[in-house]
C-alpha positions as CSV (number, residue, x, y, z in Angstrom):
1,X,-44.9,-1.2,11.2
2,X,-42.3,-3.8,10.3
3,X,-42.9,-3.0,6.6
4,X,-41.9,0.4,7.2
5,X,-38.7,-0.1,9.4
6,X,-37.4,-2.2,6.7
7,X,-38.2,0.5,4.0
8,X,-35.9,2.7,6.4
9,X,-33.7,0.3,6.7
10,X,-33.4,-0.5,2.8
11,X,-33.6,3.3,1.9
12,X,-30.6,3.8,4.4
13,X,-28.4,1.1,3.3
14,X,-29.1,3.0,-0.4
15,X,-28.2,6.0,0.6
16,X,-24.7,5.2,2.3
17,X,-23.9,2.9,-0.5
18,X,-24.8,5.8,-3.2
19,X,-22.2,7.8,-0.9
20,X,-19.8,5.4,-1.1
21,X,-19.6,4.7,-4.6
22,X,-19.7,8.8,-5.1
23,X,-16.5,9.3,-3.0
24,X,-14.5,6.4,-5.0
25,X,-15.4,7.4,-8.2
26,X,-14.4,10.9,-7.9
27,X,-11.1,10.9,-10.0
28,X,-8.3,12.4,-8.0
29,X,-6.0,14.7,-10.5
30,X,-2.5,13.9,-11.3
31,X,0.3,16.5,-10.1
32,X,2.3,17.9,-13.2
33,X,4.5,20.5,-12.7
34,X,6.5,23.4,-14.9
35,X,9.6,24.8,-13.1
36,X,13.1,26.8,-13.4
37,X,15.0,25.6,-11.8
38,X,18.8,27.5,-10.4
39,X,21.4,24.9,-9.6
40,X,19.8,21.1,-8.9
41,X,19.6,18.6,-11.4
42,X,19.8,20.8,-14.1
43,X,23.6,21.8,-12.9
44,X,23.1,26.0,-13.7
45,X,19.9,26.8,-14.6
46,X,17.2,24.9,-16.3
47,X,13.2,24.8,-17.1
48,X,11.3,21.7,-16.0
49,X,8.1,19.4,-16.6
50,X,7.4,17.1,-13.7
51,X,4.3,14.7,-13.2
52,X,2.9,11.5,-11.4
53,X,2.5,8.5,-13.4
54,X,-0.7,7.8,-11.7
55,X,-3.9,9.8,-10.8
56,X,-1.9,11.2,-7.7
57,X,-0.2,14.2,-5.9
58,X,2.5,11.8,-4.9
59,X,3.7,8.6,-5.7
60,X,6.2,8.0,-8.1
61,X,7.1,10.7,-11.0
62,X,9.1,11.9,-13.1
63,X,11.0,15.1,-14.9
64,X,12.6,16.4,-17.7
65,X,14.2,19.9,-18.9
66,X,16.6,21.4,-20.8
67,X,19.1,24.5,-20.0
68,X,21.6,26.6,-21.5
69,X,23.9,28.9,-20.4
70,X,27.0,30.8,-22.4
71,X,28.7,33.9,-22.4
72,X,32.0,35.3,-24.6
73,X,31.7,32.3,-26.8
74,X,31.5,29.6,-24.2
75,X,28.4,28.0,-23.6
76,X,26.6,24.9,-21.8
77,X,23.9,22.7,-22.7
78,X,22.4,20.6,-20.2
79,X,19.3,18.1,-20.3
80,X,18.3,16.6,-16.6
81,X,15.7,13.5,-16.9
82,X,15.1,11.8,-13.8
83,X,12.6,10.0,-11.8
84,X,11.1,10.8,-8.5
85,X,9.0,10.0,-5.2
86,X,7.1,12.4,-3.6
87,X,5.9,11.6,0.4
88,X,3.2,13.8,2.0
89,X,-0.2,14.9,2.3
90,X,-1.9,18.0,1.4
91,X,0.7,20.1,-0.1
92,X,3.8,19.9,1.4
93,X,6.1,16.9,0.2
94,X,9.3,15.5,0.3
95,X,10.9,14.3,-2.8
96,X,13.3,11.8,-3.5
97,X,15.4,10.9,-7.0
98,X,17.5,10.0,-9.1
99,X,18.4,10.3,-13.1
100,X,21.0,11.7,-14.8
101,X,22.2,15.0,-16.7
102,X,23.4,15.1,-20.5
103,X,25.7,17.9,-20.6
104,X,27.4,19.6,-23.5
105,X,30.2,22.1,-23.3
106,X,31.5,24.7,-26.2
107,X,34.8,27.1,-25.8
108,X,35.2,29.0,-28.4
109,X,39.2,29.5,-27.2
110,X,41.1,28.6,-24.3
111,X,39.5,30.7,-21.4
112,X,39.3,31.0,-17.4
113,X,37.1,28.1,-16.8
114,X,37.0,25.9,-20.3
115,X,40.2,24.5,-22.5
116,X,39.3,25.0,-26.3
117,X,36.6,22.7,-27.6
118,X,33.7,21.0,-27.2
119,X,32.5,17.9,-25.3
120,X,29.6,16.2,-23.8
121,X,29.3,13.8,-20.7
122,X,26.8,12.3,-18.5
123,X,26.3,13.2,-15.0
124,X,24.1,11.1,-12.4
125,X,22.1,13.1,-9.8
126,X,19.7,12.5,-6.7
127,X,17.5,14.7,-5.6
128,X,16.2,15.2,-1.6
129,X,14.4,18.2,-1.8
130,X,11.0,20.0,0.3
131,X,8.2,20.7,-1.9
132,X,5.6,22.7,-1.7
133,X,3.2,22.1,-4.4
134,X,-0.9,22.9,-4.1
135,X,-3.4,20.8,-4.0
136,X,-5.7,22.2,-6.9
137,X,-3.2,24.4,-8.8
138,X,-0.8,27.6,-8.4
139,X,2.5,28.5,-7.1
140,X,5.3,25.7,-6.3
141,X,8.2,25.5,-5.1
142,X,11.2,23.4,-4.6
143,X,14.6,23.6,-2.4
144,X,16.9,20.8,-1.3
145,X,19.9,19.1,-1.6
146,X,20.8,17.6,-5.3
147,X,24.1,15.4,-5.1
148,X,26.0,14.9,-8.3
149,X,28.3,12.4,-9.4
150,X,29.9,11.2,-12.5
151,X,33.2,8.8,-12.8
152,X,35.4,8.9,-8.9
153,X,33.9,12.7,-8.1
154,X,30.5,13.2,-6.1
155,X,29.9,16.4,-4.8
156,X,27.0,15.7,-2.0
157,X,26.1,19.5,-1.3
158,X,25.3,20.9,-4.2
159,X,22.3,22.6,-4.1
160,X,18.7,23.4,-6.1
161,X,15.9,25.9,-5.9
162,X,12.7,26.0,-8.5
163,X,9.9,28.1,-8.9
164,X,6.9,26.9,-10.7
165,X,3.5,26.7,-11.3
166,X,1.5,23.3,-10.6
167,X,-1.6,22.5,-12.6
């Protein structure tokens, strides 16, 4: 009888261990993200790739893009890099960050919004944005505040929204 409640009770302890092990060694995919983004740290419109540094759906990340915009021979380049926190569980986050924005400015003559030329700058951003961003893969999405600042001028409302797919 004894012999045979410490089987059980060897045969247990195996069993819960085995489960154990089996639940921490089951890898946990990292979030990455591709977006377009309309305002945010892109400035005017922009396509993204974001992702977690580690095996995670939040932690610390980071993003780059690129975006262009020009019409009647004036035109904008912009290139947003920055790095980011996401908080949350499940898939609904809140992200926090900060990078900056290479911009780059052609007129081809003196017009409404642009003097004649070209010139470049670097514009520092922050992001505080909802996002909503599945847990396997799919549709995300991303909306919130992007402040902007670059020499004496910050503009703390300027906006961002991004549509994307998360894989």
């Amino acid at each position: 009888m004894k012999t045979t409640k410490l089987l059980l009770s060897l045969l247990l302890v195996v069993v819960t261990l085995k489960s154990f092990a089996q639940e921490s060694t089951t890898p946990v995919k990292r979030a990455q993200n591709v977006f377009v983004e309309l305002g945010g740290q892109g400035l005017i419109f922009s396509a993204n790739y974001d992702t977690r540094f580690g095996n995670r759906r939040d932690g610390l990340g980071g993003r780059a893009g690129i975006g262009y915009i020009g019409a009647d021979g004036d035109n904008i380049t912009t290139v947003p890099i920055s790095l980011n926190y996401l908080l949350g569980k499940g898939k609904n986050f809140f992200e926090v960050g900060l990078g900056a924005t290479f911009t780059s400015l052609t007129a081809s003559g003196e017009s409404f919004i642009f003097d004649e030329g070209t010139s470049s700058s670097v514009i520092g951003t922050m992001s505080f944005a909802y996002r909503l961003q599945p847990v396997d893969s799919g549709f995300a999405l991303r909306a919130g505040f992007t402040p902007v600042f670059s020499g004496t001028n910050f503009i703390p409302y300027y906006a961002g929204f991004s549509l994307g797919y998360t894989f």
